[in-house]
C-alpha positions in Angstrom: -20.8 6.7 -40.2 -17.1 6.0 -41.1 -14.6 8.3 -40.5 -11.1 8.4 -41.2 -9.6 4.7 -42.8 -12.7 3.5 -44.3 -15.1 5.7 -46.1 -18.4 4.5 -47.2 -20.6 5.8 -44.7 -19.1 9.0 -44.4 -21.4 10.1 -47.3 -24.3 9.3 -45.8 -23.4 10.8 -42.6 -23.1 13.8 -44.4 -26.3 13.9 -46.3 -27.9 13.3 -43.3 -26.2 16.2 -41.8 -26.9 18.5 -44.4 -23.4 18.5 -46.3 -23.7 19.6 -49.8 -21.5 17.7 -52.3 -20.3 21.2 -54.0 -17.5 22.3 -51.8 -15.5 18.9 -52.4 -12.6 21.0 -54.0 -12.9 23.8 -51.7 -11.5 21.0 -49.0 -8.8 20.8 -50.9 -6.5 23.2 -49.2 -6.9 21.8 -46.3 -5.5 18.8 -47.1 -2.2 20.3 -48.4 -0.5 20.7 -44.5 -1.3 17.6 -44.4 0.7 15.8 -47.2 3.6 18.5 -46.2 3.8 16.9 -43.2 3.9 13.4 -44.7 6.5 14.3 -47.0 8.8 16.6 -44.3 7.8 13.9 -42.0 9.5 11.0 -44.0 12.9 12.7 -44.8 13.2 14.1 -41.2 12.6 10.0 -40.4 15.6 9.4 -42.7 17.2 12.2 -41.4 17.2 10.5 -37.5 18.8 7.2 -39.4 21.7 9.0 -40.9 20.7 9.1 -44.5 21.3 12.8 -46.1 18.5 14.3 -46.9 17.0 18.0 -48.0 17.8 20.8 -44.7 13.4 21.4 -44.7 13.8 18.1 -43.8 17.2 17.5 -41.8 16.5 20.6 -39.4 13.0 18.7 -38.9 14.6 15.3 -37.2 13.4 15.9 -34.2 9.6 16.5 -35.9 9.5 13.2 -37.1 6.9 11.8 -34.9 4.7 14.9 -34.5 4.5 15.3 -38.4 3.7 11.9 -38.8 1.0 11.4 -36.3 -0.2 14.8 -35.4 0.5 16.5 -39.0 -0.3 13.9 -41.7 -3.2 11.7 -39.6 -4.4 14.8 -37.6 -5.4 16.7 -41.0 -7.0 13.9 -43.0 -8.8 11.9 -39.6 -10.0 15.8 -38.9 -10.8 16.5 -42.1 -12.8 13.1 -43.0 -14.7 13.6 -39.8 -15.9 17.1 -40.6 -17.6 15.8 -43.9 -19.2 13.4 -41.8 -20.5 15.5 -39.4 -21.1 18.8 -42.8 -21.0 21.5 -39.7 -18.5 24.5 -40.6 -17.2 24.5 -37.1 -15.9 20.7 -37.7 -13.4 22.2 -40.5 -11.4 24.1 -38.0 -10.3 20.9 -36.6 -8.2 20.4 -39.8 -7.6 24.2 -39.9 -6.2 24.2 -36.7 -3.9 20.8 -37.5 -2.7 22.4 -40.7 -1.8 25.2 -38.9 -0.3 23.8 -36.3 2.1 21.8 -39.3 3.8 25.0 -40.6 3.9 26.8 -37.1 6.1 23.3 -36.6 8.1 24.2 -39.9 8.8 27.4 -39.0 10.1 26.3 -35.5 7.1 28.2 -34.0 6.5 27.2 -30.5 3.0 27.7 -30.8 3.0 24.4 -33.1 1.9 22.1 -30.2 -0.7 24.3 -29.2 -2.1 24.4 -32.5 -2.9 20.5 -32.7 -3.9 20.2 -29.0 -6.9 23.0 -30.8 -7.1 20.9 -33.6 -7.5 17.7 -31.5 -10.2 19.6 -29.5 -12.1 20.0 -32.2 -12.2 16.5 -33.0 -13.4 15.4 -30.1 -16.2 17.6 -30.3 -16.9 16.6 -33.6 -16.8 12.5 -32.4 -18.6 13.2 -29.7 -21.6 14.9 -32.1 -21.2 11.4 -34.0 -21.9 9.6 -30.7 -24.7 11.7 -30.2 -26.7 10.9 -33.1 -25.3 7.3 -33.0 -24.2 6.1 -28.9 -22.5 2.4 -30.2 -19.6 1.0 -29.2 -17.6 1.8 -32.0 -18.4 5.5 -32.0 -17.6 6.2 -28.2 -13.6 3.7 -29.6 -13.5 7.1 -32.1 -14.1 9.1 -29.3 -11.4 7.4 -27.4 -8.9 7.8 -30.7 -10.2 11.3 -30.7 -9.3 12.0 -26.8 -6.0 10.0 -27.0 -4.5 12.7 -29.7 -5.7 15.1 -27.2 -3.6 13.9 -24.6 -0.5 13.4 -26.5 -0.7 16.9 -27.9 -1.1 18.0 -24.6 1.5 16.2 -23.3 4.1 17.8 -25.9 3.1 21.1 -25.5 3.9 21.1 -21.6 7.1 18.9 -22.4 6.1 15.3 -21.3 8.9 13.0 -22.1 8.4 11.2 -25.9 8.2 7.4 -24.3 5.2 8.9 -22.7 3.8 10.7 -25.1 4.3 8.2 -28.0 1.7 5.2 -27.2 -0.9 7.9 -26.8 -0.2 9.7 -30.1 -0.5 5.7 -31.4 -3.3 5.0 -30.0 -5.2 8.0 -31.8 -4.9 6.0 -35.5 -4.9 2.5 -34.0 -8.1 3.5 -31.5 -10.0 5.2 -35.0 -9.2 2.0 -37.0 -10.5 -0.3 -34.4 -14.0 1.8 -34.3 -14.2 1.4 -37.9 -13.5 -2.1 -38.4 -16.1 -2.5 -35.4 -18.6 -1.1 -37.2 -17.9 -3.4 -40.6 -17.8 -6.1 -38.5 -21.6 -5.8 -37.9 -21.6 -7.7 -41.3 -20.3 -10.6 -39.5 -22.7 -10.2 -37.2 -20.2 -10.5 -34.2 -21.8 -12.2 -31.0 -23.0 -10.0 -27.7 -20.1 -11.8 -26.2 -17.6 -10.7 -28.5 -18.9 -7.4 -28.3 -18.2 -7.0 -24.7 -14.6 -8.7 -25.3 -14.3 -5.4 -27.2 -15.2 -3.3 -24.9 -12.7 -4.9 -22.0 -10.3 -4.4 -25.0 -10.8 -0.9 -25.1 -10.6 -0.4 -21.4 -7.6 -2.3 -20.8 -5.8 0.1 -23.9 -7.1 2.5 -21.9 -5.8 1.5 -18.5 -2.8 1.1 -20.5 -2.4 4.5 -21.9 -2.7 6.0 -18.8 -0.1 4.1 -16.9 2.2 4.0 -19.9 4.7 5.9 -17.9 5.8 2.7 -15.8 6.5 -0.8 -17.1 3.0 -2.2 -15.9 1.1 0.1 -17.8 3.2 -0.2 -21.1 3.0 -4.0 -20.4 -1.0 -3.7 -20.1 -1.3 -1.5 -23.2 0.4 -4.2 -24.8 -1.8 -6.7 -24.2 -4.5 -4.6 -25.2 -2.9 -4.2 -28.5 -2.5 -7.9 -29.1 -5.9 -8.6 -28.1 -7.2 -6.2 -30.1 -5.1 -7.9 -32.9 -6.7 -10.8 -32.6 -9.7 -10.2 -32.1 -10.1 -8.5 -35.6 -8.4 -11.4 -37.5 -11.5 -13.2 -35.9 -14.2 -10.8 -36.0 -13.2 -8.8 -39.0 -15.2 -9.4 -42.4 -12.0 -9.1 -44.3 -11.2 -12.6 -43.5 -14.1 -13.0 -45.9 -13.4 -10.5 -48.1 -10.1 -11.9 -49.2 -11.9 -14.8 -51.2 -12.9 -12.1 -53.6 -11.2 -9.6 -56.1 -10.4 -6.8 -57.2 -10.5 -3.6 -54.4 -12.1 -5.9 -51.8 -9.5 -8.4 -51.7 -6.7 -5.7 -51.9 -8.1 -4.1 -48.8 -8.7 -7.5 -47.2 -5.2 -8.3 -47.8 -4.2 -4.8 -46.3 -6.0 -5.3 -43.2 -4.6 -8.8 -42.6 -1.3 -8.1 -43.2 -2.0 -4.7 -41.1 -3.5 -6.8 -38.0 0.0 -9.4 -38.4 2.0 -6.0 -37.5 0.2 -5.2 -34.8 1.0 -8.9 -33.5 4.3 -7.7 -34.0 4.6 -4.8 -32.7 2.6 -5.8 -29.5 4.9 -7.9 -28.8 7.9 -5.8 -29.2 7.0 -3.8 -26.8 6.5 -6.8 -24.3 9.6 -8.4 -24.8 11.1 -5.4 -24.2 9.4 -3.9 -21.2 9.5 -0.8 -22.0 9.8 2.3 -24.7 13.2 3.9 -24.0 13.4 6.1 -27.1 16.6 5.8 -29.1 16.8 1.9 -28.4 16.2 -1.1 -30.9 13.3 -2.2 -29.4 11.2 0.9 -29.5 12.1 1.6 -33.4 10.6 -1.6 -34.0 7.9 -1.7 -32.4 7.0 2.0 -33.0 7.5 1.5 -36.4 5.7 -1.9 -36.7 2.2 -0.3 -35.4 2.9 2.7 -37.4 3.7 1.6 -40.5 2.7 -2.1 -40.9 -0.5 -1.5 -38.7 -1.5 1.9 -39.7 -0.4 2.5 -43.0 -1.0 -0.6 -44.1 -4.9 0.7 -43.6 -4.0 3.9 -45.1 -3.0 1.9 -48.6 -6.1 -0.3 -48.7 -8.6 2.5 -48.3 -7.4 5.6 -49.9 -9.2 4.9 -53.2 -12.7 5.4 -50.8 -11.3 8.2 -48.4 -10.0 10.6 -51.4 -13.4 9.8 -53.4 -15.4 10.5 -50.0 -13.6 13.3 -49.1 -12.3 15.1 -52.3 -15.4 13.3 -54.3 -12.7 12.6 -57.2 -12.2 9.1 -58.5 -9.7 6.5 -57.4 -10.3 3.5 -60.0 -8.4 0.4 -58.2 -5.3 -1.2 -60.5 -3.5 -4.4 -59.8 -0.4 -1.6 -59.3 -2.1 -0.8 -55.8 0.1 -4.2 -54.9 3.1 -2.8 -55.6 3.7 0.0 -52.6 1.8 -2.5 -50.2 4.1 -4.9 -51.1 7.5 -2.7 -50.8 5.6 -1.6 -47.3 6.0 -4.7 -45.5 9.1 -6.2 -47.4 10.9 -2.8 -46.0 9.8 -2.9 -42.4 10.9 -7.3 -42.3 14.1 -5.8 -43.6 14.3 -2.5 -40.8 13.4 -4.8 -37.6 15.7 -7.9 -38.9 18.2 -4.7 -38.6 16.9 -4.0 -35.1 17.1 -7.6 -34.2 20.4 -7.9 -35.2 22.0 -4.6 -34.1 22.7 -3.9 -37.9 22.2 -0.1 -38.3 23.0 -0.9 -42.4 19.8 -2.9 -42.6 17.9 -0.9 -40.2 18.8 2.5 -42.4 17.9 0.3 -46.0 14.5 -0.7 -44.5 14.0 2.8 -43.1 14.8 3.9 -47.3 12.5 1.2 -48.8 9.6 2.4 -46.3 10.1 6.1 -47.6 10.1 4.7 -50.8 6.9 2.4 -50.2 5.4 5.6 -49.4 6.7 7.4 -52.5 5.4 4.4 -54.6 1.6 4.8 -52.7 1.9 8.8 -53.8 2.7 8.0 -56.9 -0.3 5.2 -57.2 -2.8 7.5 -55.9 -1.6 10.8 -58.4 -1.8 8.1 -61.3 -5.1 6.9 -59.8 -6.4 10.0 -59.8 -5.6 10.9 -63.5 -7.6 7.9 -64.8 -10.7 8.3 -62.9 -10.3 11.9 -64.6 -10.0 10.6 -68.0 -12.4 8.3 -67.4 -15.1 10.3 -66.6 -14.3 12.7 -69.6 -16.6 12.8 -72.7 -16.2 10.7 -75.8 -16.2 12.6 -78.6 -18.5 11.4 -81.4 
């Protein structure tokens, strides 16, 4: 079973479960929030930098991370799940997430609420995985799964962000790491390094929940670097790269992805803390989100869409070209928050948005020639 970044398994989760392959375009609608929060989520990011942008997405400055992390990753990691596990019930995790994006639009204050439900959900729904499979990489989704939980949590009774942040994090970061634990199993990673693993989760753990006070933000940093390098050992992309086509595009996704969380990791040592508004947390915030986590999003949506939506993603050498503006724009946003030059920090926040545009755009075209492709010949 994969569920969320990679999706090869999730198919046969789901014919084991009982999922029938003819309500692919019925899911369809619940993936719309979901983009709306991505796109909202990326002007209201602009927005906080300065840079004028549509009033949806100016009045939603303050939204920025909760769209992000709890609107766009909340639907699809919801959604993705609930294939793998084919029970009806699992779908109201994405309802509930989708819902939870336009209460957030509409300046509902029933938004929050709506994700913690949506989160609960999950958790059920990872904890059914780890049911039918107890390894160590289903209980990390379960951790992913619990860590949203808390953040949402935390936001709906009006925890601080520098608290709530790491945990909403941790929810992508945590599910990644399950995943590439399970791939790794074609490495055949040794008992020893599995255990390293496992002290790796529990110190991000410990971490989380002393990420209130310096100590805790300092241990959860560690954890992240660890966790960094440990999958530039163990991860079979470092094999992977030798090839072509999609593989090595992915593989060169997840390296670059595990670099940035080198980065960011260490951001957040150096700077003790995550004091919101500071130089410091934009860059490392932004590192783990975007270099890390995106960076994963970009090499495996061409087998998340097809698994989810059961539409075809045929791979193009123009799958480069947002990966590339991805991490060329975030070297140029933290040289700005190095420096203390707001000019570069706003043109790198601009290049990400457009990185993203550019990985829309990719996918739509993507999308349109697995279409055509699959369309008759005429005689």
């Amino acid at each position: 079973m994969r569920t969320s970044i990679s999706a090869g398994s999730t198919a046969a989760v789901a014919r084991q479960s009982g999922a029938r392959p003819g309500i692919a375009w019925a899911r369809l609608p619940l993936l719309v929030p979901g983009f709306l929060a991505l796109v909202v989520g990326i002007g209201a990011g602009l927005a906080r930098l300065g840079v004028v942008v549509p009033d949806v997405a100016a009045s939603a400055a303050a939204l920025h991370g909760p769209l992000m992390i709890s609107g766009f990753f909340g639907v699809v990691i919801a959604l993705e799940r609930a294939v793998a596990v084919g029970a009806a019930w699992a779908y109201l995790g994405p309802l509930f997430a989708g819902l939870g994006v336009v209460a957030a639009l509409a300046g509902a204050t029933t938004a929050p609420w709506l994700f913690v439900a949506g989160s609960l959900v999950l958790v059920a729904a990872t904890v059914d995985v780890l049911r039918r499979q107890t390894t160590l990489f289903t209980l990390t989704l379960v951790a992913g799964a619990l860590a949203w939980t808390v953040g949402n949590t935390l936001w709906a009774s009006g925890t601080a962000v520098d608290v709530i942040v790491m945990w909403w994090l941790a929810f992508p970061i945590l599910t990644i790491a399950g995943e590439r634990l399970e791939l790794s199993r074609f490495r055949n990673p040794s008992p020893l390094a599995r255990r390293v693993f496992g002290a790796i989760l529990a110190l991000i753990a410990c971490g989380l929940v002393g990420s209130g006070r310096a100590i805790g933000v300092a241990v959860l940093a560690g954890g992240l670097f660890a966790l960094a390098i440990w999958l530039l050992k163990e991860d079979i992309a470092m094999r992977t790269v030798r090839g072509t086509g999609l593989a090595r595009f992915i593989a060169v996704c997840l390296i670059a992805g595990y670099a940035w969380l080198v980065v960011g990791a260490l951001v957040v040592l150096s700077a003790g803390a995550l004091a919101p508004g500071t130089r410091s947390y934009d860059a490392a915030v932004h590192a783990l989100a975007l270099g890390f986590v995106f960076s994963m999003v970009l090499g495996h949506a061409p087998i998340i869409f097809p698994a989810v939506l059961r539409v075809a993603i045929p791979y193009h050498a123009a799958f480069y070209v947002p990966l590339a503006l991805l991490h060329c724009s975030l070297v140029v946003r933290l040289a700005g928050d190095a420096t203390g030059r707001i000019d570069w920090t706003r043109a790198g926040g601009l290049l990400n948005a457009i990185a993203l545009a550019a990985f829309i755009v990719a996918m739509i075209g993507a999308v349109i020639r697995g279409v055509r492709q699959r369309r008759p010949r005429r005689a």
